[in-house]
C-alpha positions as CSV (number, residue, x, y, z in Angstrom):
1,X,0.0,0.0,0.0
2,X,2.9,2.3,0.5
3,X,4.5,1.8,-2.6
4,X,1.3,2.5,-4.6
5,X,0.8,5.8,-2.6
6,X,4.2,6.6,-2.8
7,X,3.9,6.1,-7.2
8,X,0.5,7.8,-7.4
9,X,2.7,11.2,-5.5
10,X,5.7,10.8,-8.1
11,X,2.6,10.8,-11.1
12,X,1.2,13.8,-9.4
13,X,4.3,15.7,-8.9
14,X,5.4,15.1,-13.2
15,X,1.9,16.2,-14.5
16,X,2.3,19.2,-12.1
17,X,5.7,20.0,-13.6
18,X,4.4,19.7,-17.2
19,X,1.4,22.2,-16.7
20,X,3.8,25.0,-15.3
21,X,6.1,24.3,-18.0
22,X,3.1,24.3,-20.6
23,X,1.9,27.5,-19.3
24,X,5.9,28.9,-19.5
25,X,5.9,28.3,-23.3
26,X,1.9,29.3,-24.6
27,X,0.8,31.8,-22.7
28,X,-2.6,32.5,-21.0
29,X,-5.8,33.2,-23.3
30,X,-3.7,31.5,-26.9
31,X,-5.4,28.5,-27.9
32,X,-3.7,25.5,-29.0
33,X,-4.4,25.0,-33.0
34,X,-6.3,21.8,-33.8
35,X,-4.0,19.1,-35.7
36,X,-7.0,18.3,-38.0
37,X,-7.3,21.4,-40.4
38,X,-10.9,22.7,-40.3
39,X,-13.2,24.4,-42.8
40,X,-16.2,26.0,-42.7
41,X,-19.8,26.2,-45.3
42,X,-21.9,28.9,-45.5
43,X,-24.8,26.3,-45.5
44,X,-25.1,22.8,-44.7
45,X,-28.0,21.7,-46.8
46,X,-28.4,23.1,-50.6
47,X,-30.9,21.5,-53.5
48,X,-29.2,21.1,-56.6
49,X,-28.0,24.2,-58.0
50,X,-28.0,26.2,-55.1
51,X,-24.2,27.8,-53.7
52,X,-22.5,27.2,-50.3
53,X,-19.8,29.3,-49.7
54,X,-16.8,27.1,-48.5
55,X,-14.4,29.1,-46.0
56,X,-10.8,28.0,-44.3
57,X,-11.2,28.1,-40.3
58,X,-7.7,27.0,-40.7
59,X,-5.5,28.7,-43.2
60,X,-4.0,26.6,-46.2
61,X,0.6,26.7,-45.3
62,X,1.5,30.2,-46.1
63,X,2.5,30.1,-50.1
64,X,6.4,29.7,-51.4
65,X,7.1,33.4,-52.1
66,X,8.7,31.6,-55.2
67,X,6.0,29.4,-56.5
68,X,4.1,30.4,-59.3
69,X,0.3,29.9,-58.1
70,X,-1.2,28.1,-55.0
71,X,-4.6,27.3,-55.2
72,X,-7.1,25.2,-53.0
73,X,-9.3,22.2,-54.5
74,X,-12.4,21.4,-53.3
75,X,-13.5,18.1,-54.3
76,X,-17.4,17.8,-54.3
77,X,-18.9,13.9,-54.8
78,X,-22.8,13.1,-54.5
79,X,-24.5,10.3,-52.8
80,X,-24.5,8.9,-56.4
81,X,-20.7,9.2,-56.7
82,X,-20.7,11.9,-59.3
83,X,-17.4,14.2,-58.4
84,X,-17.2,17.8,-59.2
85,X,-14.0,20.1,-58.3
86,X,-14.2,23.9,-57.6
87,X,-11.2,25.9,-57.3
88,X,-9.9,29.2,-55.8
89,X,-6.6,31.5,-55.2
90,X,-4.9,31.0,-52.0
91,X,-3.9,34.5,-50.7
92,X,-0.4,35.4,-48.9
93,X,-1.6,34.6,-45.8
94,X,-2.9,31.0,-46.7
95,X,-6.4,32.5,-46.6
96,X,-9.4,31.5,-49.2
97,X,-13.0,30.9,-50.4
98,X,-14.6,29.1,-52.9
99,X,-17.9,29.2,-53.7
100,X,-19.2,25.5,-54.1
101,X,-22.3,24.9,-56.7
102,X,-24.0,21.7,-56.9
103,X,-24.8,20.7,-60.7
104,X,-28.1,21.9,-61.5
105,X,-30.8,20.3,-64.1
106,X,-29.3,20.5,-67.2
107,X,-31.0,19.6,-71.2
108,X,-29.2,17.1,-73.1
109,X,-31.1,17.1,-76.2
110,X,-33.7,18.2,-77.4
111,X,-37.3,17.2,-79.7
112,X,-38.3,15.7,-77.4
113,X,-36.0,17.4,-74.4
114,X,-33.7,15.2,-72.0
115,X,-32.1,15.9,-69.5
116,X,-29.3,15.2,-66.9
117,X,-31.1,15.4,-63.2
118,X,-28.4,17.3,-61.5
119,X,-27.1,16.5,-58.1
120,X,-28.3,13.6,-56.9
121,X,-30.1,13.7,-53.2
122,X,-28.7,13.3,-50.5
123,X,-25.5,13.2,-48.0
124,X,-22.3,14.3,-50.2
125,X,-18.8,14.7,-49.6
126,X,-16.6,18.0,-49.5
127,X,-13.1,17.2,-49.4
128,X,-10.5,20.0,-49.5
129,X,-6.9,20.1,-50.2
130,X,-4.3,23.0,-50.5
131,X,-2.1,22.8,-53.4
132,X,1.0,24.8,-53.9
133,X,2.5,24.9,-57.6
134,X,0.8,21.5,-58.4
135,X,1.9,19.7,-54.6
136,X,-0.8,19.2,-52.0
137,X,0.4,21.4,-48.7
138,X,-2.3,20.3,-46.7
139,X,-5.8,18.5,-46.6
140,X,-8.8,19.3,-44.7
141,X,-10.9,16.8,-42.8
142,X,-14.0,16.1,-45.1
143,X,-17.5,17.1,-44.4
144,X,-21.0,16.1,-45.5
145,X,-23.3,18.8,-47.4
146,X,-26.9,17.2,-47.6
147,X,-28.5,17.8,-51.4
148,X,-32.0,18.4,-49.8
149,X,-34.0,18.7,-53.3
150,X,-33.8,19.0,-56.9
151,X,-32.9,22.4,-58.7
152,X,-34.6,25.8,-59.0
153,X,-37.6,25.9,-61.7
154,X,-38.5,28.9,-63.7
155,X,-41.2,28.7,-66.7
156,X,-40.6,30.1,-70.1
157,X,-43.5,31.0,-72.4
158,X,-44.8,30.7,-74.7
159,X,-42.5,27.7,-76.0
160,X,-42.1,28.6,-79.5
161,X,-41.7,32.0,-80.8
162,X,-40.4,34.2,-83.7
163,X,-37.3,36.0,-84.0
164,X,-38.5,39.4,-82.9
165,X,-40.7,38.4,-80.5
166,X,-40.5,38.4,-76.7
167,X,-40.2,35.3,-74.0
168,X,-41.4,35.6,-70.7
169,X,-39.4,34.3,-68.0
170,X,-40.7,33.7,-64.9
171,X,-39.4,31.9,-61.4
172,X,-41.5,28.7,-59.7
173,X,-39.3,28.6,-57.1
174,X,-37.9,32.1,-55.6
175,X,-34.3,32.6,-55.3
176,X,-33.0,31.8,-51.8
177,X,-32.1,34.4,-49.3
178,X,-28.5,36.6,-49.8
179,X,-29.7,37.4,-53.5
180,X,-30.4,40.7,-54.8
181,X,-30.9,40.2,-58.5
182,X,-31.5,37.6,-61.3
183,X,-29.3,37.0,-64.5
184,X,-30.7,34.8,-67.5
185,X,-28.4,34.3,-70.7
186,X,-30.2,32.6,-74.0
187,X,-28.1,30.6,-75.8
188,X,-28.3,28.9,-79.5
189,X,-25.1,26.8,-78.4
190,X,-23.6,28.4,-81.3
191,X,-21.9,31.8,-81.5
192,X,-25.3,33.7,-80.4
193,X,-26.8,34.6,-77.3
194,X,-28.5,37.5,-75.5
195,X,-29.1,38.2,-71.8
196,X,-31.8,39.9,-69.2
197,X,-31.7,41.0,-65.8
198,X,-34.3,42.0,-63.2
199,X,-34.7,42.7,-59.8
200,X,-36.1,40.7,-57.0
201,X,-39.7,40.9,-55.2
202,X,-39.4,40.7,-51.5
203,X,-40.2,36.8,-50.9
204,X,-37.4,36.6,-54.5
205,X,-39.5,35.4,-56.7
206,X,-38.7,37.4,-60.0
207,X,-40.7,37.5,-64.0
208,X,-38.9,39.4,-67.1
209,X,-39.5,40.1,-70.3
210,X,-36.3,39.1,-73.0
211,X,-36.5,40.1,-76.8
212,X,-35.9,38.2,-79.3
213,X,-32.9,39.7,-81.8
214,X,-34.7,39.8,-84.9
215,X,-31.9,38.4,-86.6
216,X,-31.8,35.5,-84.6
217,X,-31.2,32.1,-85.9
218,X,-34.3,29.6,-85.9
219,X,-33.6,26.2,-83.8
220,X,-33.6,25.5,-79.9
221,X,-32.8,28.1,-77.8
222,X,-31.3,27.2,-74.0
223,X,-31.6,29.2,-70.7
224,X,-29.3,29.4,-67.6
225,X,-30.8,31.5,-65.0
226,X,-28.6,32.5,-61.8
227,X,-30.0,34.1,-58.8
228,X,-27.1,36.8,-57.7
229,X,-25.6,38.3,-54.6
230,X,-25.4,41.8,-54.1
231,X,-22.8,43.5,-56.3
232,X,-20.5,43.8,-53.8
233,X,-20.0,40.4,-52.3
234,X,-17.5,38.4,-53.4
235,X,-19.1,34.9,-56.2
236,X,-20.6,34.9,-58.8
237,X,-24.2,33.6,-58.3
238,X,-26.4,32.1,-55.3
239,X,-28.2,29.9,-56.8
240,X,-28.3,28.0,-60.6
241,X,-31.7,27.1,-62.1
242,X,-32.4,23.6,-64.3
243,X,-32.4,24.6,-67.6
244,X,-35.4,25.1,-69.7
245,X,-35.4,25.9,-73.4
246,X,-37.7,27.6,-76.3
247,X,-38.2,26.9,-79.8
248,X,-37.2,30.2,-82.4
249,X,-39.2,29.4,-85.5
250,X,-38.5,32.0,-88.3
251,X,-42.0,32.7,-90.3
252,X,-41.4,31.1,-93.6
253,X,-41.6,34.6,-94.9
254,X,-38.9,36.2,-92.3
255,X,-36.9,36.4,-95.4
256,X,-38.3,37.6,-98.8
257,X,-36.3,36.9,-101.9
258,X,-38.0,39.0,-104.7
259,X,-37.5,41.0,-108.2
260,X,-36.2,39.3,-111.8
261,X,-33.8,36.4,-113.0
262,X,-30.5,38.7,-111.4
263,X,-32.2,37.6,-108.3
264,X,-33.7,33.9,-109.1
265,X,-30.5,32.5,-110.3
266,X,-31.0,32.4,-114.2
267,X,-27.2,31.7,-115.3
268,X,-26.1,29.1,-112.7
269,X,-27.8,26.3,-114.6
270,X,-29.0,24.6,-112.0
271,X,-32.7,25.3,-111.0
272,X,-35.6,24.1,-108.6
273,X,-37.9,22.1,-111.2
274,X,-41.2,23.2,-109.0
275,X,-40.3,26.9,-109.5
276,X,-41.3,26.3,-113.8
277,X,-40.2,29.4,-116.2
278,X,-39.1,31.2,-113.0
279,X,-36.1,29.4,-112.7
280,X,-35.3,30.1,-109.3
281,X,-31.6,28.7,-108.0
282,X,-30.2,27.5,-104.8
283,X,-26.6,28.6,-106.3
284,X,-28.4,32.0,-106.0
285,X,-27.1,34.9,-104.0
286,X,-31.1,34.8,-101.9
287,X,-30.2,31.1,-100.5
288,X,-26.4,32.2,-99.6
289,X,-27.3,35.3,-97.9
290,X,-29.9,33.2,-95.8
291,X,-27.2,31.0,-94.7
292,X,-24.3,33.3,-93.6
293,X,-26.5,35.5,-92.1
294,X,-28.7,32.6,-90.3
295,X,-31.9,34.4,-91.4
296,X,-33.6,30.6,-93.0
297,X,-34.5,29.8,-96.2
298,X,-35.5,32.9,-97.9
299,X,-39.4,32.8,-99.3
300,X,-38.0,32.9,-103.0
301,X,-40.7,34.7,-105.4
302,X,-38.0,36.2,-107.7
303,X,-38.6,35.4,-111.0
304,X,-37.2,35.1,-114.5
305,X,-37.9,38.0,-116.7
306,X,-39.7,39.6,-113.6
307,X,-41.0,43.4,-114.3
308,X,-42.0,46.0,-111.9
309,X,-45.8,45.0,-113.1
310,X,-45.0,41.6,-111.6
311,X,-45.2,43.4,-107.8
312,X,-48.5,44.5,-108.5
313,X,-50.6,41.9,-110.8
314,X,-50.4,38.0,-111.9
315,X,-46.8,37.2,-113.8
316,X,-48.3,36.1,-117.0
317,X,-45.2,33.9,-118.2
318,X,-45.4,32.5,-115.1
319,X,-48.8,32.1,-113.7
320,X,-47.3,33.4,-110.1
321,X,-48.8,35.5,-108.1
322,X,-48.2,39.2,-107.4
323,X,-44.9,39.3,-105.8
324,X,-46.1,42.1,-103.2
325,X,-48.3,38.7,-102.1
326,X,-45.3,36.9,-100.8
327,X,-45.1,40.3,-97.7
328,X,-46.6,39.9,-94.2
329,X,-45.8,41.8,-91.4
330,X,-43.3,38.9,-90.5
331,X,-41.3,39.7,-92.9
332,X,-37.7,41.1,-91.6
333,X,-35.6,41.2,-94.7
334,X,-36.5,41.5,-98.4
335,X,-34.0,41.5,-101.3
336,X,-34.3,42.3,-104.8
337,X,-32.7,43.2,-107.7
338,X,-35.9,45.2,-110.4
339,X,-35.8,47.4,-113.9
340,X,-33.7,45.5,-116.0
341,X,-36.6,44.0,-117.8
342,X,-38.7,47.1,-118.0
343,X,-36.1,49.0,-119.2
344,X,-35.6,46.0,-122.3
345,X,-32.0,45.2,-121.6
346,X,-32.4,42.0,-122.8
347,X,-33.8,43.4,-126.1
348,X,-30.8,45.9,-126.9
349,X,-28.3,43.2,-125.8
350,X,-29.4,40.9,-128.4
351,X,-29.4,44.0,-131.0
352,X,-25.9,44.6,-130.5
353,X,-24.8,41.5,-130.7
354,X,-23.0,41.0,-134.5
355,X,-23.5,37.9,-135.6
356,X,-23.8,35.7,-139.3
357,X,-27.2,37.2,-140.3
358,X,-27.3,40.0,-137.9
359,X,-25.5,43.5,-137.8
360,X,-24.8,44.4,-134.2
361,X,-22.0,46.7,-134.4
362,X,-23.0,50.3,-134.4
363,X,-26.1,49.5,-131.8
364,X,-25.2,52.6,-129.5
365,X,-25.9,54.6,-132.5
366,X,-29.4,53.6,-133.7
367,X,-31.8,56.1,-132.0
368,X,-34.3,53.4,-132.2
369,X,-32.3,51.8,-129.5
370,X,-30.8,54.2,-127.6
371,X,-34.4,56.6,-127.4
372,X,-36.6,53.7,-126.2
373,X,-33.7,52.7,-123.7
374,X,-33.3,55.7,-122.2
375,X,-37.3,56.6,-122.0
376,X,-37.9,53.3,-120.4
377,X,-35.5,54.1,-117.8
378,X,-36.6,57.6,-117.2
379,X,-39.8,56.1,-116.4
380,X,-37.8,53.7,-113.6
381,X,-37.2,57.3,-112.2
382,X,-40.7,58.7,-112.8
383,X,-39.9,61.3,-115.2
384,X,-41.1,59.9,-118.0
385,X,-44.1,58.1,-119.4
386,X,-43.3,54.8,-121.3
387,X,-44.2,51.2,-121.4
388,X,-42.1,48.0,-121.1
389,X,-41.1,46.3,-124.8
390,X,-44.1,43.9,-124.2
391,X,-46.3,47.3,-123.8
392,X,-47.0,46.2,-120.0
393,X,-47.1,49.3,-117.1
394,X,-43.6,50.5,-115.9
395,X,-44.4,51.7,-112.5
396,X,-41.5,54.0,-111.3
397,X,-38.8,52.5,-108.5
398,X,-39.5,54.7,-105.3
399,X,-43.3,53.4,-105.6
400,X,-42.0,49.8,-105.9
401,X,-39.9,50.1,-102.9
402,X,-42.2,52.3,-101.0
403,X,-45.4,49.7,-101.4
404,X,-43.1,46.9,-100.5
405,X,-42.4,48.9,-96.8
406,X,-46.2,49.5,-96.7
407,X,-46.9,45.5,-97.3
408,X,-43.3,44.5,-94.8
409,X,-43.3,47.6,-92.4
410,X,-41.0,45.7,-90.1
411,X,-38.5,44.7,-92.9
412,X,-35.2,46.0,-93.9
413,X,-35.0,46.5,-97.9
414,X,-31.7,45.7,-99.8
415,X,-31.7,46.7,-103.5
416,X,-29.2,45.5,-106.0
417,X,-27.9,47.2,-108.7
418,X,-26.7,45.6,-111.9
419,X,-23.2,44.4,-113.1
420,X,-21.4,45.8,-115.9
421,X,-20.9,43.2,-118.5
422,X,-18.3,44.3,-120.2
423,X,-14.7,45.3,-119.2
424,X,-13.1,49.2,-120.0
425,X,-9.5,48.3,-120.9
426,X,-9.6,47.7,-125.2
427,X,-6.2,46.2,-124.5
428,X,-8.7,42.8,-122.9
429,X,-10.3,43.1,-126.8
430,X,-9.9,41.1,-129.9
431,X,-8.4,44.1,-132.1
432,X,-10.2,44.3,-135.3
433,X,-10.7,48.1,-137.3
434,X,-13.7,47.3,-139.0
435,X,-15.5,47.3,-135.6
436,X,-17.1,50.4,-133.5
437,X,-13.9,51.4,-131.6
438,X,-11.2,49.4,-133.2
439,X,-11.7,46.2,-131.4
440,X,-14.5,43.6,-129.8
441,X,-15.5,40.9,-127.3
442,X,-16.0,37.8,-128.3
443,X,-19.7,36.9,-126.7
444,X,-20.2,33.6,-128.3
445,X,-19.2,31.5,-131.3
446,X,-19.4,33.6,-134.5
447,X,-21.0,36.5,-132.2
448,X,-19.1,39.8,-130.7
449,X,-19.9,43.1,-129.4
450,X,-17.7,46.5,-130.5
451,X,-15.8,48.1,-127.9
452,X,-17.5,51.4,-128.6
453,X,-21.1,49.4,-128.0
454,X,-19.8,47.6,-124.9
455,X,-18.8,51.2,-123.5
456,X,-22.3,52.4,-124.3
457,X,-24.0,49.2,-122.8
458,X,-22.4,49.9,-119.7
459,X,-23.1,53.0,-119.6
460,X,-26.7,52.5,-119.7
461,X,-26.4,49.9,-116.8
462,X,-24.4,53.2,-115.0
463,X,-27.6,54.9,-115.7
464,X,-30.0,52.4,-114.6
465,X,-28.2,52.2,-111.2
466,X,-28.0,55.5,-110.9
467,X,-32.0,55.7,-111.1
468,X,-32.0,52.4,-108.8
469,X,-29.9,54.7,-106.2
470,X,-31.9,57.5,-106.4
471,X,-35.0,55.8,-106.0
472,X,-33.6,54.1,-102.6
473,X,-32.6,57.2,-101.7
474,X,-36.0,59.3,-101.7
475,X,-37.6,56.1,-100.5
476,X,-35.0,56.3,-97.6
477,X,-35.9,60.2,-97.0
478,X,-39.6,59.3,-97.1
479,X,-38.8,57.1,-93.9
480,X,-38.6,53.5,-95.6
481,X,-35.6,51.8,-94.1
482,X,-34.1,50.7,-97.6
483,X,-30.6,50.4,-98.3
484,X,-28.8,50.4,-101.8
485,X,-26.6,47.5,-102.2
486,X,-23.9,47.9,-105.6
487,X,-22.6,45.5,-107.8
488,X,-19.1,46.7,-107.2
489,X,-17.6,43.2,-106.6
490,X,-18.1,42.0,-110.3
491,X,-15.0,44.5,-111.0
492,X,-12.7,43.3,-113.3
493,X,-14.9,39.8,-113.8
494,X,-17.2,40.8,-116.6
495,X,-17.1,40.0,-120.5
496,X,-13.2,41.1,-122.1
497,X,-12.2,41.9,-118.6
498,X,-8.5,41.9,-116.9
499,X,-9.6,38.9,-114.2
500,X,-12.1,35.6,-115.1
501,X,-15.4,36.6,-116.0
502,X,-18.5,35.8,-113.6
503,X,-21.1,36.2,-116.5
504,X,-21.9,33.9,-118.8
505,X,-21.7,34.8,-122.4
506,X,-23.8,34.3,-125.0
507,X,-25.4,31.2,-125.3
508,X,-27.6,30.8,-128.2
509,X,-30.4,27.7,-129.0
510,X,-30.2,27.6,-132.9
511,X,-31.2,31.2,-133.2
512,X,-32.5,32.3,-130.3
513,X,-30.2,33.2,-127.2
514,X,-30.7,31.2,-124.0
515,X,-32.1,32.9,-120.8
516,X,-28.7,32.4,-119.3
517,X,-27.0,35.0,-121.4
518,X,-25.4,38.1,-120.1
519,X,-26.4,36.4,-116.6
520,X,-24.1,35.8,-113.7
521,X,-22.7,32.6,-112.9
522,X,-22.7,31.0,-109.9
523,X,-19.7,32.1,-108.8
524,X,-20.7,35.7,-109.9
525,X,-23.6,34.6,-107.5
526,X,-21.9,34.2,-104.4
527,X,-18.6,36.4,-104.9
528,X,-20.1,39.1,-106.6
529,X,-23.9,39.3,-105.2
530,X,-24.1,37.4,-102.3
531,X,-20.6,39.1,-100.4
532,X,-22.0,42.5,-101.6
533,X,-25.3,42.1,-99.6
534,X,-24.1,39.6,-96.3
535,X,-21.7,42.5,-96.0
536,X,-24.1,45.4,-96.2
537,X,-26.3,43.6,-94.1
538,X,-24.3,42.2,-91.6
């Protein structure tokens, strides 16, 4: 017995010795840090989608002046095993927050829509780990975060609009408490996208209106919707809602492709067989500019041999409608190219050509020509009175232009002038003195045109365009929003011109010249109309 009292008094006496030597080294009031790193979140229990702030309580090692980044890694896994990291700077003092965001609802695919749940419920994992240029300096003990329901829900209507239009967003579940604000971002998971923003009511439930960029592209449309902390605290969101989508469906009239063949495609060869003597193209400049500029198909009613009477009554080569039928107040865009035919180019191309049979040369000079020519296209510019060669109504261009704003008030106009066809330098000529000017173009086998009449012919296509540009112009000033779009790019690619030529020449059917004559080509199409107009459009 007095051994065991006499051990139990040396015990005493040691432990006594340590705690005055303890209290020597730490003094009074300083805890003693916890060997197991701690960290803190912001909230405990989240539904999918919804942000936890996570916090140090311990400080990640202070960073190696000479590393180049330290970071901390927080490592979040779901009850169904699905792991997600979230990352965030480590200051100079080992401090740091990351803001930790279950995965919301998202859409996989869409008609019909799928989609990836989210989070799953449930007790996760939050595992956290400092990392100091790409070595872990310390790891936190782990914690559970409880994923107590399924994202945020929002409604969209209506489902299916047009580009123009507006969507109405609108939450089914509020935004959680700490939020000041709600961001939504529409995406075509292409290169476009616009965004909206309102403000909260007091229990966070939000609604807002977005509009629809008219030149939006038909197809699925996707929106993310964040709830968001006030400006000035630190993340980036408080909560993510599921995703939920819309449908943009372009009116099959969004896009109006109208006026004569310069505009159907005649000279590309390679026509829609339902569209009959209108010969209308996909290797037109219409179908191109509806692609690069993602405004759809265009609703092609330009037609072959198309006159400015065609806008206003029944074509009658054709049988089609009035063109100023194929307008709605849908309509967003309308191109055209118009006048040529009423003016009779066609007509005064095929008298200057000089062929076996036929003397051409000398055209510019016959007042028969050149008179009816340049009345016809002083009627283009209402001041003058005169009919088209087939004795139909020539109704001036500003009238044109102007009743095709009254039928499409919401549409932009683009007008297209018309190439020259042949080129300026004689030195690109066959040389030959009997002809006008001292030389020629070859147009077709056995056929040519005289320098001195190619200079005139494209002259008269300066004057046409010149009327075409006026026109746009006072339609312009009388508030139509019309813009004038010139065939600049065929430069140096016409007839007996310095680069390859993107018109066709003369093509002739025993006698008789083929509607593809003095036509672009399909290269002419796309290099020389359709660039012209996706640029001025753009």
């Amino acid at each position: 017995m007095k051994s065991t009292i006499s051990m139990r008094g040396v015990l005493s006496a040691l432990l006594t010795a340590m705690a005055l030597m303890l209290a020597l080294i730490v003094p009074a009031g300083t805890a003693v840090a916890d060997t197991d790193p701690q960290f803190d979140m912001s909230l405990s229990s989240v539904r999918a989608g919804q942000t936890t702030v996570v916090t140090e309580l311990d400080p990640c090692p202070t960073p190696d002046p000479n590393s180049m980044s330290a970071w901390v890694e927080v490592q979040f896994t779901d009850s169904g095993a699905t792991t997600s990291l979230f990352n965030g700077w480590v200051d100079a003092q080992g401090s740091w927050s990351v803001w930790l965001t279950p995965s919301a609802r998202r859409i996989l695919s869409f008609g019909p829509t799928t989609y990836e749940p989210g989070a799953a419920l449930g007790q996760a994992t939050v595992q956290v780990k400092c990392v100091d240029d790409g070595v872990t300096t310390m790891s936190y003990v782990s914690q559970s975060l409880t994923i107590s329901d399924t994202s945020a829900e929002f409604s969209v209507s209506p489902s299916v609009v047009e580009a123009g239009e507006v969507i109405h967003l609108e939450s089914v579940d509020p935004c959680p408490s700490g939020s000041d604000s709600v961001h939504a971002i529409a995406d075509d998971m292409n290169t476009n996208n616009f965004e909206g923003d309102t403000a909260l009511g007091v229990d966070g439930s939000w609604e807002m209106d977005v509009s629809v960029p008219s030149w939006y592209p038909d197809g699925p449309i996707l929106f993310w919707v964040r709830c968001m902390p006030p400006s000035s605290s630190a993340g980036d969101r408080t909560q993510v809602y599921g995703e939920e989508s819309a449908t943009i469906s372009l009116d099959e009239r969004y896009y109006v492709a109208a006026g004569d063949s310069y505009s159907s495609g005649v000279g590309t060869f390679n026509y829609d067989s339902a569209s009959g003597n209108c010969l209308r193209s996909e290797d037109s400049y219409a179908p191109y500019v509806g692609d690069q500029l993602a405004i759809g198909e265009p609703f092609f009613v330009a037609c072959s041999g198309a006159q400015t009477a065609d806008f206003y009554g029944q074509n009658p080569n054709s049988g089609e409608a009035r063109q100023l039928n194929a307008l709605t107040d849908k309509t967003r865009y309308v191109t055209l190219t118009i006048g040529g035919n009423d003016a009779g180019f066609a007509g005064v191309m095929d008298r200057c050509v000089h062929r076996p049979g036929h003397t051409g040369w000398g055209c510019a000079s016959d007042t028969s020509v050149a008179n009816g020519l340049t009345q016809r296209i002083n009627t283009l510019a209402g001041v003058s009175s005169a009919s088209a060669p087939d004795n139909r109504q020539i109704t001036d261009l500003q009238q044109v232009y102007e009743d095709i704003a009254a039928d499409a008030p919401h549409a932009k106009i683009y007008v297209g002038g018309y190439p020259r066809l042949f080129g300026n330098d004689q030195a690109d000529y066959v040389t030959n003195a009997s002809a006008p000017g001292g030389a020629q173009c070859i147009v077709t086998t056995g056929g040519t045109v005289s320098y001195d009449d190619a200079q005139w012919l494209n002259q008269k296509a300066n004057d046409l365009n010149g009327v075409i540009q006026d026109a746009v112009d006072a339609a312009q000033n009388a508030g139509v929003d019309i813009t004038y779009v010139p065939a600049a790019l065929f430069s140096s690619h016409a007839l007996c011109d310095s680069s390859d030529p993107w018109i066709n020449e003369v093509i002739m059917n025993g006698t008789n010249p083929q509607p593809e004559s003095m036509h672009p080509t399909s290269e002419g199409y796309q290099n020389g109309y359709g660039i012209a107009f996706v640029t001025i459009m753009n």
